[in-house]
N, C-alpha and C positions, 0 to 999 in steps of 0.2 A: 253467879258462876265464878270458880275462880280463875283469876286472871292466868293466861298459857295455857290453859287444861285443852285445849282442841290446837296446839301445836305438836309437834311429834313427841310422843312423849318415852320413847326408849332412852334417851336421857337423863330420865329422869332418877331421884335417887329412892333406891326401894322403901328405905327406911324409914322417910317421909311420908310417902304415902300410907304404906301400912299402917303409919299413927294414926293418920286422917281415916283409913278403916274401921280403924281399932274403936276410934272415938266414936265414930256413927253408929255402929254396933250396938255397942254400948247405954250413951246417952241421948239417942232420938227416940221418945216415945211413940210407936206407930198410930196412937191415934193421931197426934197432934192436932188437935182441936177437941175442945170440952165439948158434952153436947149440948150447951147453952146457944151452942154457935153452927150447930150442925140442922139442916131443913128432916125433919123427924115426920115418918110415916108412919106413926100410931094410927090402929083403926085401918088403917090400906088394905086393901087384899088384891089378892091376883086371881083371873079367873079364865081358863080357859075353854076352849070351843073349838072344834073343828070346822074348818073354812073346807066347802066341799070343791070352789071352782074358786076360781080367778073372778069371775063376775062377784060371786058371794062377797068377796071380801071386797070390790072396788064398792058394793051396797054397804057392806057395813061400814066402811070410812065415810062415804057421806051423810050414814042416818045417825052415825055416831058422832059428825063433826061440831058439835055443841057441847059434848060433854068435854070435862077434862081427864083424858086419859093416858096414861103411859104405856107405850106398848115394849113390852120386852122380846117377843119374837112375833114375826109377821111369818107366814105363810111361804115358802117357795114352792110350793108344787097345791098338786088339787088333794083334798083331805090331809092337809097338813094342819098344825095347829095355830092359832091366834090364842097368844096369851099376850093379856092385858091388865095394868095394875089402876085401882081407882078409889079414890077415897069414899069413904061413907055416905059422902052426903049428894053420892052421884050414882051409889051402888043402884038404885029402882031403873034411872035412867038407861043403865046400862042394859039391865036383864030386859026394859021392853024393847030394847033393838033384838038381843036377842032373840026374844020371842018374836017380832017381829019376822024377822027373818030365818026364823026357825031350826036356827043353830042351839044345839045342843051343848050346855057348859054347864064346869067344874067349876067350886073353886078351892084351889090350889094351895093360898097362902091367905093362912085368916090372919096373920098381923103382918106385914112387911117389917116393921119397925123390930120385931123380934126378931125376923131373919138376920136385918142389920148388924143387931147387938152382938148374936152372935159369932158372925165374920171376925169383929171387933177382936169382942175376946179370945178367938181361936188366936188371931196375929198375934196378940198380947203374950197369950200362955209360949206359943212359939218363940216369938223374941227373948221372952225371960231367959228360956232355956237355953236358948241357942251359943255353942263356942263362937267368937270372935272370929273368923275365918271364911276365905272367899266364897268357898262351897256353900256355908251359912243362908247367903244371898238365893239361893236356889230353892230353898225350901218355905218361900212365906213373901207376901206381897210386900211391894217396898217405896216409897215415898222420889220424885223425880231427883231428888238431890243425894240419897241413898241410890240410887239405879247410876247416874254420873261417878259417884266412887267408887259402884263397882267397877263399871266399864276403864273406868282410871287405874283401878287395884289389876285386873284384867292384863290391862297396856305396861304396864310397868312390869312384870312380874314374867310376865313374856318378853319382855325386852335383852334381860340376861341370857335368851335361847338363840343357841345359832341355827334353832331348828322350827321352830313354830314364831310367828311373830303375832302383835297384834296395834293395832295403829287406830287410836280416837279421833275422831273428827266433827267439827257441824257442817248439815249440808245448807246452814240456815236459820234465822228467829224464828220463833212463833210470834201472835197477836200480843203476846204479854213480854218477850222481849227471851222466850229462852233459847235456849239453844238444842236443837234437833240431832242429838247425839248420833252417830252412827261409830261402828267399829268395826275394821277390817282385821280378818282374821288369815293370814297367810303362808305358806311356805317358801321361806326365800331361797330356793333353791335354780336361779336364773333364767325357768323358763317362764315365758308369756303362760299364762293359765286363761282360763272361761272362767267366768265368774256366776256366782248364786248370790241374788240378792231376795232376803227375807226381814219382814219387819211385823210388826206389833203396833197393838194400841192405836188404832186409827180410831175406832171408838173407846172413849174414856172410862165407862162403866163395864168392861172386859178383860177382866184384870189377866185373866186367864191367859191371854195371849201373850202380854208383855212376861210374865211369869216363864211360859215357854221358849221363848227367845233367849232371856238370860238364861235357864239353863243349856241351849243352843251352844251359847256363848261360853260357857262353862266346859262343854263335853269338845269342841273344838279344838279349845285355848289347854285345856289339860289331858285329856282322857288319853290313855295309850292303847286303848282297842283297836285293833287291827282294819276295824272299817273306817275309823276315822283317819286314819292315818293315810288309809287311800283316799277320802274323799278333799283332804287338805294338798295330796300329791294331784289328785286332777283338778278341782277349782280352787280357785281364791274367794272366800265368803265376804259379804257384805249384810252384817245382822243393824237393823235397830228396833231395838224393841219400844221405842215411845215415839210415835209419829204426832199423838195428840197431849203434849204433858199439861198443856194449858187444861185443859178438860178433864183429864186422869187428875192433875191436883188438884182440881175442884169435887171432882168424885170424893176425891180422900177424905179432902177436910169438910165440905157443905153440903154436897146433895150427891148422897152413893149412887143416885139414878141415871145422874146427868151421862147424855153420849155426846154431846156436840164437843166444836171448841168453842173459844170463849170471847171472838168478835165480835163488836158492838156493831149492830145492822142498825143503818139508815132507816128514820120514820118510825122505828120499833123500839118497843121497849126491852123486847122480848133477845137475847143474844144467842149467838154459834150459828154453827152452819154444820150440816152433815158432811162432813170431807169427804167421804167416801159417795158423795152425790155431786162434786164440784170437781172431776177430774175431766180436762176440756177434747176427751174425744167421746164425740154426738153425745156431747153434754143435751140433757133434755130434764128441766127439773119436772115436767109432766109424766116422765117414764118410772115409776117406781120414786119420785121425791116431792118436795112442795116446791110453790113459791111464796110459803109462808114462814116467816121467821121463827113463829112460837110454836112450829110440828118439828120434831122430829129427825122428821127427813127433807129438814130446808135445803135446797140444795145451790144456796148461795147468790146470790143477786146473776150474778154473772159465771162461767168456769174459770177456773184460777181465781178468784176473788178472795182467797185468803190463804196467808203465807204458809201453811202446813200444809196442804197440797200443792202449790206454786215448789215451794223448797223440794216437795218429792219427786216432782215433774220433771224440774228441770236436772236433777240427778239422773233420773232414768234416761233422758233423752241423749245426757253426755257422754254416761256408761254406758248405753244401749247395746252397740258393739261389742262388748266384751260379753254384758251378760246373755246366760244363757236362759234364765229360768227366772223364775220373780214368783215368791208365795209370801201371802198376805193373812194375817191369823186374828182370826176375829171367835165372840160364841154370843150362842151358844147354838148346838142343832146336829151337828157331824154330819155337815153337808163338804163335797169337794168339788167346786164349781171353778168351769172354765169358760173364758169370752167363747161369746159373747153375751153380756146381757142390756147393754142402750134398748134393744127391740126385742121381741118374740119372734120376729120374723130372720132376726140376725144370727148366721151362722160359721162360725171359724172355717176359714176350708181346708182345715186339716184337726178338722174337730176329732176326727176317729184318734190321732197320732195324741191329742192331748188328753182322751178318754182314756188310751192303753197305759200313759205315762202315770196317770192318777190311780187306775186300777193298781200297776206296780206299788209305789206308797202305799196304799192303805190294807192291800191282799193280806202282807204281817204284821198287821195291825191287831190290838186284840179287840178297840171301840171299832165298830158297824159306821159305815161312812155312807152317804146315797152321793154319787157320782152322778153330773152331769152339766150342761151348758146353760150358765144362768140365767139367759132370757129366753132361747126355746125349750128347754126340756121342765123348766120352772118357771119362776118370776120375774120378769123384766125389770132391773132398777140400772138408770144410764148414771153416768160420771164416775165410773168406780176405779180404782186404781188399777183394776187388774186388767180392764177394759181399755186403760189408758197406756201399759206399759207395753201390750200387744200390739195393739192396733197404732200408735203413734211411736213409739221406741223400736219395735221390732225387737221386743223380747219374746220367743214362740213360746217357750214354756210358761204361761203366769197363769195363775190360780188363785181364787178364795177359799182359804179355809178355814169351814166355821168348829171349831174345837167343840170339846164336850160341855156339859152332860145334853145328851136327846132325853133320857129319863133319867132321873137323877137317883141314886142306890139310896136308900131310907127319907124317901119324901123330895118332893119338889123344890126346885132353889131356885131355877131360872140362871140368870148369869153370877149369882152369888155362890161358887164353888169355893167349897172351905180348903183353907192351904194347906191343909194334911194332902188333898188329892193332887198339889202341886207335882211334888215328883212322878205318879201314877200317872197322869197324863201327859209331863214331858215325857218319858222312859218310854211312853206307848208311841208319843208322836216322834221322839228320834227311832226308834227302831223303823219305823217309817220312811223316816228322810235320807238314812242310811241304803234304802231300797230306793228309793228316787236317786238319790248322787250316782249311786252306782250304775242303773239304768239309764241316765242322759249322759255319763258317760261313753257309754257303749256305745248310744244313737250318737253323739259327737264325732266318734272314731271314725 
């Protein structure tokens, strides 16, 4: 990290930075790593099922708990889908649970490893092309240390404006020592504002989200649209789009699967923790998570047991006051879920006020969204951030939303959404957030 980059950086001098743009552009090859060095899923496939209950699916986690599997979507509701990815030499294993329990499955992806490839070279052919320029960054997935010069290119470039500002900061390290970018997007224009705070990337393998954030960040800091221009006159934004970079760089360079972060667990060989199952209100790693390191959805020895949720927590709790709303972007599925979900039995008491507010958002939307409360109207999984910013912040508005594809337009991808669709599903989800700012304005007044 370089040295000052998360002190104020209006300061700073434009022309500098822009090198430091210029150059990243440029000379970082988006693979950055050969794949001599990359965990390669030749032979993989993915294969889906329809889970018809809640029961169904707590059967097949434990008839399945011997194989080795990776699950790319789990279930939130009854007749939703379980897709799961598995190597070859566990494929029989799988299909007799299946059979077993009588779930019906596709499958979906006959190589993973060619999905992979492909991703690769879409970024590649994008990069090639791409002008040198901040927009650029909007259009194609980008490495933690490319995402930091934006957010810098960003700060600086807004700094000359006595009308829009933009301010970098950390709220803190991660396990590996980085720094947890955040970046305030404002109008200095003297009065106290409410604040929106939105972030990305809590899961590493969802590129999709951090992708939407920076162009957030993008349509904030420049656009002269008329809705943006009110949405900067009524809140002050708080975007970061990499909560988990430790995890997102490991995606990059060694296992595109991987979701966890990347702390070494006690007695285990096995590393991460689900963040988004280690957020300490009615943290319950038996609710929707493990208390096994090598699943998935480990959900940490303890809540707050590692500094990417701790660093989030304790933001929310300081900002709390101010903000007003908190949305969390995760995929894949186009679900828009609001606490509670620690229980099934747990329900917001003003669950109707956060159904209407979600219904607004997604109504001009042109992706289908299934609206509803993550642990009674769906699946219970406790520690989740949005769980945590409600119920122990007292931010009323918070949300998960799980971004596209539900079906993916010429063939199945799962969370591997190519970056042509980049802009297509930011443009859809700010037309969106446009109709959310404006509406919690309203309810504000």
């Amino acid at each position: 990290m370089r040295n000052g980059l998360f002190q104020r950086l209006c300061t700073c001098e434009m022309i500098g930075v822009w090198s430091v743009l210029v150059a990243t552009l440029v000379a970082v090859d988006v693979s950055a790593a050969d794949d001599t060095q990359r965990i390669r899923y030749d032979g993989y496939t993915v294969h889906q099922a329809v889970s018809s209950s809640h029961d169904q699916f707590q059967k097949f986690i434990s008839e399945a708990s011997h194989i080795p599997l990776n699950f790319w979507h789990v279930p939130h509701a009854d007749n939703d889908t379980l897709d799961v990815m598995v190597g070859p030499e566990a494929l029989n294993d799988l299909q007799a649970v299946f059979d077993k329990l009588k779930m019906e499955s596709k499958q979906v992806v006959d190589n993973v490893e060619s999905l992979f490839e492909k991703e690769r070279r879409s970024m590649h052919h994008i990069k090639r092309r791409a002008t040198p320029s901040i927009h650029s960054y909007t259009v194609n997935y980008h490495s933690y240390s490319e995402i930091i010069d934006y957010l810098q290119a960003v700060s600086s470039s807004r700094a000359k404006s006595q009308n829009v500002h933009a301010d970098v900061f950390s709220i803190g390290k991660t396990t590996q020592g980085k720094d947890q970018a955040m970046i305030k997007i404002y109008r200095n224009d003297g009065r106290a504002k409410p604040a929106i705070l939105i972030d990305g990337g809590i899961h590493a393998r969802e590129w999709i989200a951090p992708a939407v954030v920076i162009n957030f960040i993008y349509q904030l800091a420049f656009s002269s649209d008329h809705h943006i221009s009110t949405m900067l006159g009524d809140f002050d934004w708080y975007l970061m789009p990499l909560v988990n970079p430790d995890g997102y760089e490991y995606s990059r360079l060694r296992d595109r699967s991987w979701r966890k972060t990347m702390n070494v667990n006690a007695h285990s060989s096995c590393k991460g923790t689900d963040a988004n199952r280690n957020f300490g209100y009615h943290w319950d790693p038996y609710s929707g998570g493990s208390t096994n390191p090598c699943e998935e959805v480990f959900a940490g020895d303890h809540n707050f047991s590692i500094p990417e949720s701790t660093n989030l927590g304790n933001f929310m709790r300081q900002h709390g006051p101010s903000i007003k709303a908190y949305l969390t972007f995760h995929s894949y599925g186009q679900y828009f879920l609001y606490p509670y979900g620690y229980s099934s039995s747990a329900v917001a008491p003003d669950y109707a006020e956060l159904a209407s507010l979600a219904r607004a958002m997604v109504q001009p939307m042109s992706s289908s969204y299934v609206i509803g409360s993550s642990g009674k109207d769906l699946y219970p999984a406790a520690g989740g951030s949005d769980d945590y910013a409600k119920g122990a912040c007292g931010i009323k508005y918070s949300y998960t939303v799980e971004l596209p594809p539900r079906d993916s337009v010429g063939g199945y991808t799962g969370f591997i959404l190519s970056p042509s669709q980049i802009p297509i599903v930011a443009a859809d989800t700010l037309t969106g957030l446009k109709a959310f700012a404006i509406e919690l304005a309203r309810r504000l007044h």
